[in-house]
N, C-alpha and C positions, 0 to 999 in steps of 0.2 A: 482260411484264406480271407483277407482282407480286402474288402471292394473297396475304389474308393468313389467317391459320384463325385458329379459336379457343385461348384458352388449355387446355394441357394437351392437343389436337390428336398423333396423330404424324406425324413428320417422316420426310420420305423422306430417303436420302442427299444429294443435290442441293439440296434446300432445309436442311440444315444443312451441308451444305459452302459455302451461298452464307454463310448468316448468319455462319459463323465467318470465313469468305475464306481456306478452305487449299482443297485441290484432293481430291477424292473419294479419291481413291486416299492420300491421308495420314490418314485417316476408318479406313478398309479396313487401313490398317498400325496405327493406333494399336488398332485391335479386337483385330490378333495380340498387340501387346503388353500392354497393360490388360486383363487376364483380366474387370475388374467391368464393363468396357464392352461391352456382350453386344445388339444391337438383335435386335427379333424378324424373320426372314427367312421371308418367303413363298415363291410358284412361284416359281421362275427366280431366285433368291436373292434377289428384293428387299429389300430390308432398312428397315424401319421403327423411329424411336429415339422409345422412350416417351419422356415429360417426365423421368423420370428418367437416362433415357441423356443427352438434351439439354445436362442440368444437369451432367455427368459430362463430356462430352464439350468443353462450356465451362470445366469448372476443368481439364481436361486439356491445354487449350489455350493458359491464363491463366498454370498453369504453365510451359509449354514456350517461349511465343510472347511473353508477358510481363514473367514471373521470370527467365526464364533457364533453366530447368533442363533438368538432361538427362532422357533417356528413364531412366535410371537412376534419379535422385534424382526426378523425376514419380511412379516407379513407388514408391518408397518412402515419399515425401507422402502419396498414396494411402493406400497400407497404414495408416500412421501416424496418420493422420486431422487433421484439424485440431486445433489448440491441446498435440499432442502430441511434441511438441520442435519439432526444428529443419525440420517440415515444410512449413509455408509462413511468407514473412516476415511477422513481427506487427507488430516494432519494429525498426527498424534502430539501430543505435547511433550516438550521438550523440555529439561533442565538448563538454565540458561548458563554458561560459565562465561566468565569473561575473558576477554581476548589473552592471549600468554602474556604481551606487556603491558599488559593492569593490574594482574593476576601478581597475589604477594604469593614469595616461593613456598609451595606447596611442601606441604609435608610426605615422610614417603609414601605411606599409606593414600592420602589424599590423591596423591599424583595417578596412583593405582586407578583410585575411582575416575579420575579427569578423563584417562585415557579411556577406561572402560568407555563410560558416558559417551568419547566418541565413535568410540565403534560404536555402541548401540547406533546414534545418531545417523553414521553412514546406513546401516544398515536399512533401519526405519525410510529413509530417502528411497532406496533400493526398492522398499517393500509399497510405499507408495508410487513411485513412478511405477511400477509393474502392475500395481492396479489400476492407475488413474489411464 
C-alpha cells in the first residue's frame, strides 16, 4: 500500500529509497560520501530526509544514475553548484551543419548522417529542457 504525505512531509529512508529505486543501503553510502547530505536521525538511528535532503538526494542520483558520473565528479558538481563550469551538462555540443540552402547536395550516404545529426539534435534539446 502506497501512503502518499503531504508536500514538504519527511521521508523515511525506505520511502525515499522506494521513490528513487536504488536500495537503502546506497542511501546510507551516498550519506558517507556527500558530506551536504546529512538526514536528521532519531532513537535507534532512524533517519528522516527533510524536503531538502530529498531534493539533494535526487540531483545526487540524476548525477550518478543519469549523467553518468562518478562518485567523484557528483562530489565536485555539488561543490561547484550549478551553472559553475563543467558541473552538470547545460548544453552538449553540437555538429554544426549548415542551413539546407547553403548546404551543396549531399551525397546519399551524407544525407543519411544530415538527418541522423538531427534527430540526435532534437533529441539532446528534449534531454536538456527535461533536466534544465
Amino acid at each position: 500500500m502506497i501512503v502518499m504525505k503531504a508536500e514538504g512531509a519527511f521521508l523515511t529512508i525506505g520511502e525515499l529509497s522506494a521513490e528513487l529505486g536504488v536500495p537503502q543501503h546506497i542511501l546510507r553510502y551516498w550519506e558517507s560520501r556527500f558530506p551536504q547530505l546529512r538526514p536528521l536521525q532519531r532513537s535507534g538511528n532512524r533517519r528522516y530526509y527533510r524536503p531538502a535532503d530529498v531534493e539533494l538526494a535526487r540531483r545526487i542520483h540524476r548525477l550518478l544514475n543519469v549523467q553518468g558520473f562518478t562518485v567523484r565528479g557528483a562530489q565536485k558538481a555539488l561543490v561547484e553548484g550549478p551553472g559553475q563550469g563543467p558541473a552538470e551538462v547545460r548544453a552538449l555540443p553540437v555538429a554544426v551543419v549548415p542551413p539546407p540552402e547553403e548546404a551543396a547536395t549531399p551525397a546519399p550516404q551524407h544525407s543519411d548522417q544530415v538527418a541522423l545529426i538531427s534527430r540526435l539534435e532534437a533529441i539532446r534539446n528534449q534531454l536538456v529542457s527535461a533536466l534544465g
